[in-house]
SEDRENZA-199818 format. One record per residue: x, y, z of N, C-alpha, C in turn; residue number from 1. Coordinates in Angstrom, 3 decimals, padded with zeros to 6 digits. Atoms other than C-alpha are relative to their C-alpha. Layout:
N
n_u->X; n_v->Y; n_w->Z; ca_u->X; ca_v->Y; ca_w->Z; c_u->X; c_v->Y; c_w->Z; seq->NUM .
...
END
This chain:
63
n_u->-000.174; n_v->-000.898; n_w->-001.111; ca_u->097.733; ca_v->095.837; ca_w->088.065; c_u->000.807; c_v->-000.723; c_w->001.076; seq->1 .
n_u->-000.314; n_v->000.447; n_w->-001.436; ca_u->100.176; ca_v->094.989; ca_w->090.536; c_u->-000.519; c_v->-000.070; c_w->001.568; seq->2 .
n_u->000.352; n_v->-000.139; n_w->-001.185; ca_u->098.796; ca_v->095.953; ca_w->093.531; c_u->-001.366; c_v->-000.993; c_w->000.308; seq->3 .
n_u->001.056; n_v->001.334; n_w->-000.087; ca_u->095.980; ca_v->093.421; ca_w->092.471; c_u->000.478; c_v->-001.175; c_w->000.260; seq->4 .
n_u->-000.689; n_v->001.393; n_w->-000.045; ca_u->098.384; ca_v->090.442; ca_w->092.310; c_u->000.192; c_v->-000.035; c_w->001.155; seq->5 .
n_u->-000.259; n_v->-000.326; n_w->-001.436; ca_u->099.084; ca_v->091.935; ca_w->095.757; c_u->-000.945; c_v->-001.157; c_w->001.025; seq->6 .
n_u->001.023; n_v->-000.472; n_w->-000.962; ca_u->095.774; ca_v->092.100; ca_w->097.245; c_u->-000.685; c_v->-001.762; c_w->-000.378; seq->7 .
n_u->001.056; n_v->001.208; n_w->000.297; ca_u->094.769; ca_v->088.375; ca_w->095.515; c_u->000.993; c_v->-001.150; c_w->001.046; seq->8 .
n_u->-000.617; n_v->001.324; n_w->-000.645; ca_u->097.184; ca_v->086.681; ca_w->097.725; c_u->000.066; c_v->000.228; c_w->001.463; seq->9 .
n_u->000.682; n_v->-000.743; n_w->-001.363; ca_u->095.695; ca_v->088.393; ca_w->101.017; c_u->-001.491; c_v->000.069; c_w->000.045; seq->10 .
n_u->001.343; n_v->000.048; n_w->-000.003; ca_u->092.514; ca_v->088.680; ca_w->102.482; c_u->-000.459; c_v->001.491; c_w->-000.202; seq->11 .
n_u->000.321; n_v->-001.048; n_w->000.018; ca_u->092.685; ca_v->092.262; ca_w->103.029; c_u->001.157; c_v->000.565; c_w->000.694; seq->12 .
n_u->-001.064; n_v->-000.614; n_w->-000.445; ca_u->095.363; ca_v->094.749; ca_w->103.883; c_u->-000.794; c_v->001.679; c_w->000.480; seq->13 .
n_u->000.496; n_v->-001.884; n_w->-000.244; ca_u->094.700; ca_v->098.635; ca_w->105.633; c_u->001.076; c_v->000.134; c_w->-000.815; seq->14 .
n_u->-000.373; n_v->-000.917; n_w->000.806; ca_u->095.839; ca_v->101.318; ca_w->103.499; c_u->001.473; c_v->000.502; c_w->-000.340; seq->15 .
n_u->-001.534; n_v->000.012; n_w->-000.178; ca_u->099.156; ca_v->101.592; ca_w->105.106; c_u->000.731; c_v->-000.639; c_w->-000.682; seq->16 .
n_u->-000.585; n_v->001.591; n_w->000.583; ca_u->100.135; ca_v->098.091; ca_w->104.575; c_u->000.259; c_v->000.130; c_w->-001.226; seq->17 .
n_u->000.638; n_v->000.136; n_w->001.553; ca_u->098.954; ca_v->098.352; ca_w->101.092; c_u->000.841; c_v->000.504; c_w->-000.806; seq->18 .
n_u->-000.737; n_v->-000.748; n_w->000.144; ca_u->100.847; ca_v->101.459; ca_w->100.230; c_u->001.321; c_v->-000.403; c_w->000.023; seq->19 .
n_u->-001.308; n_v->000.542; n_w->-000.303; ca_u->104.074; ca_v->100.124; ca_w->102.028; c_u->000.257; c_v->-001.009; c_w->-000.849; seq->20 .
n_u->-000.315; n_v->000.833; n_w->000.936; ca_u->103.909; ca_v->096.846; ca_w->100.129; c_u->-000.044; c_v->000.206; c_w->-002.062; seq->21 .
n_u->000.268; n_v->000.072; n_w->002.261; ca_u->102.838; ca_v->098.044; ca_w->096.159; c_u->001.151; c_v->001.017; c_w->-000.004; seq->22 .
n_u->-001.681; n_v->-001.145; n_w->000.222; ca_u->105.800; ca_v->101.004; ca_w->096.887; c_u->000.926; c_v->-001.480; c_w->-000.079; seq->23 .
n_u->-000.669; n_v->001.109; n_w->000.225; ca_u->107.731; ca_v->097.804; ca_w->097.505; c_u->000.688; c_v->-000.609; c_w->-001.418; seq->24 .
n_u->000.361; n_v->000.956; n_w->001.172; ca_u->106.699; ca_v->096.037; ca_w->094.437; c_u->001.024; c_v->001.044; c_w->-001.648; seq->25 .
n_u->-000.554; n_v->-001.329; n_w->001.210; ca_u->107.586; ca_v->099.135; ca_w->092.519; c_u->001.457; c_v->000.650; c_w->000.120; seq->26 .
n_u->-001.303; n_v->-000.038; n_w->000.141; ca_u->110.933; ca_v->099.673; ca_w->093.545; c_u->000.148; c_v->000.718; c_w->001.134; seq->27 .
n_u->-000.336; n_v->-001.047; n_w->-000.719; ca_u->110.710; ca_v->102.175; ca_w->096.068; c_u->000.126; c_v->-000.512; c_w->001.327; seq->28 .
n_u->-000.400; n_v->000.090; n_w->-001.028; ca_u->112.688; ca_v->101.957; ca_w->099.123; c_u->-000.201; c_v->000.725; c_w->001.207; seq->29 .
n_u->000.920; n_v->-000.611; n_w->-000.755; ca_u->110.579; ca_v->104.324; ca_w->100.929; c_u->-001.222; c_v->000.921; c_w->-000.138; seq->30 .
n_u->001.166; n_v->-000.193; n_w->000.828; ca_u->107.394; ca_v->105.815; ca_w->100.879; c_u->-000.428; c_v->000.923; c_w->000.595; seq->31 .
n_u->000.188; n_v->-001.246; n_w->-000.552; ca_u->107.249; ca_v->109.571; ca_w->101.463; c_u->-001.331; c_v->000.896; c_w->-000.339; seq->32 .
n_u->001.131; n_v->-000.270; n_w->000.379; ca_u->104.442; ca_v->111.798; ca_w->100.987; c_u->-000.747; c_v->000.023; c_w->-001.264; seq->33 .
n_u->000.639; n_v->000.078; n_w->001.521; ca_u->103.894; ca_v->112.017; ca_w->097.286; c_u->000.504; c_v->-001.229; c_w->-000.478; seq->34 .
n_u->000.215; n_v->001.275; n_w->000.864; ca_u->104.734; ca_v->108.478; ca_w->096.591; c_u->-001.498; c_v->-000.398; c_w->000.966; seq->35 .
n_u->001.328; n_v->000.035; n_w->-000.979; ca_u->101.891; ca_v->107.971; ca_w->099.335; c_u->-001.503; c_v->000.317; c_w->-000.733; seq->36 .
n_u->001.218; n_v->-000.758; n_w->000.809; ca_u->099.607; ca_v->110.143; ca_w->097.696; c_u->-000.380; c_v->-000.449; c_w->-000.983; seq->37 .
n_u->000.294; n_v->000.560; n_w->000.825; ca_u->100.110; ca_v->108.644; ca_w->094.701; c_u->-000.697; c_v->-001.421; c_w->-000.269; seq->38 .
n_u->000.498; n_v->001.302; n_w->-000.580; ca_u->099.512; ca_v->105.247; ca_w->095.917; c_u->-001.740; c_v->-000.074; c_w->000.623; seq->39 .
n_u->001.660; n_v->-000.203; n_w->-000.263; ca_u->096.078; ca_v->106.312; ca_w->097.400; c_u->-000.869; c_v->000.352; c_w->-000.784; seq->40 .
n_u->000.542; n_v->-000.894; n_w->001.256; ca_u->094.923; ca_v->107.987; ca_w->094.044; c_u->-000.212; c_v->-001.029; c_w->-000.672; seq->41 .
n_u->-000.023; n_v->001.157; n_w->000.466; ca_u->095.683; ca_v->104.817; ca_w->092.699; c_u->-000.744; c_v->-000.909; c_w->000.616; seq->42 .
n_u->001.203; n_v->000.880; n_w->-000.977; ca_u->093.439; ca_v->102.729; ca_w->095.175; c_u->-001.058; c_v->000.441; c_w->-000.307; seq->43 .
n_u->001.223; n_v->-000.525; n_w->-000.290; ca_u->090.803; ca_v->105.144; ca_w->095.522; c_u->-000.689; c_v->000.105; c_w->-001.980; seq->44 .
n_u->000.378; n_v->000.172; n_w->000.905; ca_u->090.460; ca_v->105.002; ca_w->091.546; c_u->-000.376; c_v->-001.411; c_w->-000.648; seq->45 .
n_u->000.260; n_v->001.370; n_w->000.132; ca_u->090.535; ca_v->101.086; ca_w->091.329; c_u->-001.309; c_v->-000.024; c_w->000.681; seq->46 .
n_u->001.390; n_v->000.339; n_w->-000.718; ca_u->087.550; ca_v->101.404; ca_w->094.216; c_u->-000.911; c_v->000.657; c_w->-001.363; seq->47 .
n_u->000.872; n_v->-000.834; n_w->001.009; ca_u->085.871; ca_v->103.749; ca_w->091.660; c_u->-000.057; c_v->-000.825; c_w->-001.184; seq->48 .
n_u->000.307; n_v->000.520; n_w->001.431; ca_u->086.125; ca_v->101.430; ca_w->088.733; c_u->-000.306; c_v->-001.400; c_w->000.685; seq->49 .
n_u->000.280; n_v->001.327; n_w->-000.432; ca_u->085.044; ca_v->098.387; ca_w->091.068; c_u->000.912; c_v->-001.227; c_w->-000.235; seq->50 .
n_u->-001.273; n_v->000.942; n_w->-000.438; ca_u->088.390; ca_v->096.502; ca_w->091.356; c_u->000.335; c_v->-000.216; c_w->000.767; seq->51 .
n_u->-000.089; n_v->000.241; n_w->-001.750; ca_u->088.329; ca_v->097.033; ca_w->094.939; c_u->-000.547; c_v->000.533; c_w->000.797; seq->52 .
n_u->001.297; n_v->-000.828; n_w->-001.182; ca_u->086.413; ca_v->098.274; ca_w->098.093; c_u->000.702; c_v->000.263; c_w->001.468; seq->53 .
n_u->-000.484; n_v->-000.566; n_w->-001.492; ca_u->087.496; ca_v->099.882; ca_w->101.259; c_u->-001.033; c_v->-000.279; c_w->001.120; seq->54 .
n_u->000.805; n_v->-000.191; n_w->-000.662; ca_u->085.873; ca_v->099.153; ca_w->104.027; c_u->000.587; c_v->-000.039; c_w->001.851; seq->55 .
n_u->-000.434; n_v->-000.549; n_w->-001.040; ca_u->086.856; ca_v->100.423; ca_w->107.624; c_u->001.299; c_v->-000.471; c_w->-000.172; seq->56 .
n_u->-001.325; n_v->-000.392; n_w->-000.250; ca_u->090.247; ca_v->101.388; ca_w->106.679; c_u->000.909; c_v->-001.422; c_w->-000.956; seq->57 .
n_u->-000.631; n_v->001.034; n_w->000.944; ca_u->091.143; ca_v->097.932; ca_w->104.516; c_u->-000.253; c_v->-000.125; c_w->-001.050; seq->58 .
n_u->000.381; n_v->000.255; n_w->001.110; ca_u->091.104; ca_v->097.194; ca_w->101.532; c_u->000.253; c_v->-001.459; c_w->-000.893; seq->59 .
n_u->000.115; n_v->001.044; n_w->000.486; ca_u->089.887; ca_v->094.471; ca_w->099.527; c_u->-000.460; c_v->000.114; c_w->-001.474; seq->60 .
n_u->-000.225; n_v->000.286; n_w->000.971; ca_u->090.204; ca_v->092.931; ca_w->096.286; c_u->-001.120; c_v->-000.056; c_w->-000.936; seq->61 .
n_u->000.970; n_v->000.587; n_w->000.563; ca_u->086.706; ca_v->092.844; ca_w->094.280; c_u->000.329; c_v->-001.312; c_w->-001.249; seq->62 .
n_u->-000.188; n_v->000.803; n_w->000.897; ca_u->086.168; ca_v->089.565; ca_w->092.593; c_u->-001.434; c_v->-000.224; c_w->-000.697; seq->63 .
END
């Protein structure tokens, strides 16, 4: 998962950040509403399979 390789070389990033940088990673030179969306679908399913945890608005890496 990229956005893990991300998140392991940080302590914690908000959602924004997060978004802005894994669009990055992925090629995209900006990050409009449905790459957005997609990007949060993608978080909020990593929290759900315990790969990562949100907690006021950041998100962090479960290890």
């Amino acid at each position: 998962m990229q956005s893990g390789k991300f998140l392991e070389n940080q302590i914690s990033l908000n959602r924004d950040e997060l978004v802005k940088e894994v669009a990055q990673i992925f090629g995209f030179g900006r990050t409009g509403t449905f790459v957005e969306s997609v990007m949060l679908a993608g978080f909020e399913k990593a929290v759900m399979r315990g790969f990562a945890r949100v907690e006021a608005e950041r998100v962090y890496l479960v290890e």
